[in-house]
Rosetta silent file (secondary structure, phi, psi, omega in degrees, C-alpha in Angstrom):
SEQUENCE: XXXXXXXXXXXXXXXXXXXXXXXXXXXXXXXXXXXXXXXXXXXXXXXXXXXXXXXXXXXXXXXXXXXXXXXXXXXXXXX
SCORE:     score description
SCORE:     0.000 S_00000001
   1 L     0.000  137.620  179.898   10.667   -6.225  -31.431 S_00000001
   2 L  -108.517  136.664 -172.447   11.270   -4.293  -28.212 S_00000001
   3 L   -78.173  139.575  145.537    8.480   -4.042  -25.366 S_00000001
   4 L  -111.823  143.540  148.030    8.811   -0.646  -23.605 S_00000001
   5 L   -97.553  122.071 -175.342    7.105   -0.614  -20.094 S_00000001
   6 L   -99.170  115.816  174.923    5.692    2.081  -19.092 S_00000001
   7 L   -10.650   93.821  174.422    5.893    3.263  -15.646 S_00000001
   8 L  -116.856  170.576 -143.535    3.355    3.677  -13.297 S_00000001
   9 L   -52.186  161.224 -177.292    2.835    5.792  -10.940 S_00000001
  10 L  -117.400  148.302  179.837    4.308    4.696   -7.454 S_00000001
  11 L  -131.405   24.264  177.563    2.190    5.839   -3.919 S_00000001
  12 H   -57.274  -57.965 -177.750    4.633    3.204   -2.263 S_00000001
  13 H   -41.591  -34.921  177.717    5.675    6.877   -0.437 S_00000001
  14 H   -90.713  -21.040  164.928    2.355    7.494    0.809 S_00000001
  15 H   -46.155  -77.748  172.686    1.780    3.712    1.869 S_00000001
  16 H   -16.156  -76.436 -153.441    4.865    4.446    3.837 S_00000001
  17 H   -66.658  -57.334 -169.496    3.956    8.086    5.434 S_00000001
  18 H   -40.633  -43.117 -173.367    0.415    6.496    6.350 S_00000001
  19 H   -55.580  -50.041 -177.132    2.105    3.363    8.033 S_00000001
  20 H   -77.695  -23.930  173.055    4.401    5.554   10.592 S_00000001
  21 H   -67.514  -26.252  174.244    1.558    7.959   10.993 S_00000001
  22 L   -97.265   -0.610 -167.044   -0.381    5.081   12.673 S_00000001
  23 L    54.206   48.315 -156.074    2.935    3.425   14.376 S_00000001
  24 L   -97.729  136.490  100.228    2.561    0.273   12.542 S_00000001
  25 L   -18.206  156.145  161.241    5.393   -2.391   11.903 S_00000001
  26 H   -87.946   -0.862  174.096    4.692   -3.846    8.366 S_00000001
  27 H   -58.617  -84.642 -164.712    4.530   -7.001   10.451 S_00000001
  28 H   -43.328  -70.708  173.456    1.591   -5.518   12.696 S_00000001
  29 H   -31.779  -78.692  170.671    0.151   -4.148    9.588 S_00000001
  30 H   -37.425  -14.994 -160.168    0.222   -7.378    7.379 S_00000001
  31 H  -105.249  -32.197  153.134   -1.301   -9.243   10.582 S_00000001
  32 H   -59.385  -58.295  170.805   -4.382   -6.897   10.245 S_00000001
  33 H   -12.977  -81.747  171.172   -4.804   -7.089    7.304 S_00000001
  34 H   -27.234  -43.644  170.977   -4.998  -10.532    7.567 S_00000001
  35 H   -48.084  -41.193 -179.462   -7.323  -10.265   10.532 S_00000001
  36 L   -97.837   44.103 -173.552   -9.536   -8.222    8.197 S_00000001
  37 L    27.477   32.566 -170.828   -9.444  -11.190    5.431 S_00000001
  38 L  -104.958  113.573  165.042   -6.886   -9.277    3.000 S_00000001
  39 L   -49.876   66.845 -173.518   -4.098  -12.139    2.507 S_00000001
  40 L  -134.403  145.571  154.809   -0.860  -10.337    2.441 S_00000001
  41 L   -57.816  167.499  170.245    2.653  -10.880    3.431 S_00000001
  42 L   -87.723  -52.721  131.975    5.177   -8.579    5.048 S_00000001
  43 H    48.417 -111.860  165.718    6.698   -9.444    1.836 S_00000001
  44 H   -51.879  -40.202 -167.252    4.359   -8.443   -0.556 S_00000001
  45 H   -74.734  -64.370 -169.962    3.014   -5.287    1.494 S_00000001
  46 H   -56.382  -48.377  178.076    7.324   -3.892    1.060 S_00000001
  47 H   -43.625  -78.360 -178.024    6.993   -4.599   -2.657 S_00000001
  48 H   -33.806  -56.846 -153.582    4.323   -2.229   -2.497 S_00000001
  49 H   -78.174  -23.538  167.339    5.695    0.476   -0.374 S_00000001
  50 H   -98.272   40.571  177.186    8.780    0.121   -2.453 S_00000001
  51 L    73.800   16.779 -164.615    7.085    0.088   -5.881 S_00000001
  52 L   -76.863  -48.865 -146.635    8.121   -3.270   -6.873 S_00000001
  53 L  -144.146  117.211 -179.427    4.608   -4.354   -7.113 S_00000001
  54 L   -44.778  121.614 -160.058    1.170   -2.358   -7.989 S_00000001
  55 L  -102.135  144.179 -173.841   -1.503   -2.667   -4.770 S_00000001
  56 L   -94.421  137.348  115.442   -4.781   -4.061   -5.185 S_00000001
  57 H    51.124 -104.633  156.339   -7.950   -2.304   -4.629 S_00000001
  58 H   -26.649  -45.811 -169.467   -9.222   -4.244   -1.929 S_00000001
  59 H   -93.293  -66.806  158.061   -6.545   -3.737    0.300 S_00000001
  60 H     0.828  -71.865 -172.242   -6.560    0.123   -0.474 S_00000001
  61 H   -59.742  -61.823 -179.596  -10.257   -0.130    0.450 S_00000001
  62 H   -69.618  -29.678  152.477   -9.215   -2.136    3.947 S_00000001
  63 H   -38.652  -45.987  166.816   -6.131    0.028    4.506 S_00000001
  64 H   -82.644   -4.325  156.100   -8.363    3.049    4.776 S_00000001
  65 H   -77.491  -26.270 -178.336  -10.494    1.419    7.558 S_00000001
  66 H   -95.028  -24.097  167.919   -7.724    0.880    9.467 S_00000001
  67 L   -80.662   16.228 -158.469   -5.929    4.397    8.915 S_00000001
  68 L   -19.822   97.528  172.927   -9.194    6.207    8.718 S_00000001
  69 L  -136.227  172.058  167.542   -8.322    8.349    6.183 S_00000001
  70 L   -89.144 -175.055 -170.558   -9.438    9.412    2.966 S_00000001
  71 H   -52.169  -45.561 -178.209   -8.797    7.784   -0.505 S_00000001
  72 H   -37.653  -30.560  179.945   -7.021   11.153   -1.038 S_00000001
  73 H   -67.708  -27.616  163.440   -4.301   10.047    1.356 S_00000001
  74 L   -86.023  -30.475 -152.847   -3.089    7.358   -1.206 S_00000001
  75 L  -139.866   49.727  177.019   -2.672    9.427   -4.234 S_00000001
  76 L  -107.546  139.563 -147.537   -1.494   12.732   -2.642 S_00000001
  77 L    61.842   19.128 -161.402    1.427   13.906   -5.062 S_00000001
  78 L  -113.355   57.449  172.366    1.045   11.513   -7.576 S_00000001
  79 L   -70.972    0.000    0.000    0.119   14.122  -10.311 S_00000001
């Protein structure tokens, strides 16, 4: 029997655009996080921006304290 997966959407682009809009390293970034108790790699955090790997929730939620931005700002083009 064959699995299909189905794609979903990727906001790895908007991850991105947010990151250089604050002038962030994914280094710098990841070391906030951390600061702010979300347990991520430099790693992990590029799987995200390049779509490798789905982003959790939480760090969504602490990413927009540190970009103050809105939610909107994550999902913009991802009709």
């Amino acid at each position: 029997m064959e699995q299909k997966i189905r794609r979903d959407l990727n906001m790895g682009t908007n991850l991105r655009r947010l990151r250089d809009i604050a002038g962030l390293s994914q280094e710098k970034l990841c070391a906030e996080l951390q600061r702010r108790g979300c347990d991520i790699g430099r790693t992990t955090y590029a799987k995200y921006e390049a779509g490798e790997l789905n982003i959790k929730t939480s760090v969504i939620v602490t990413l927009k304290k540190i970009y103050d931005c809105s939610y909107d700002d994550f999902f913009l083009n991802l009709d």
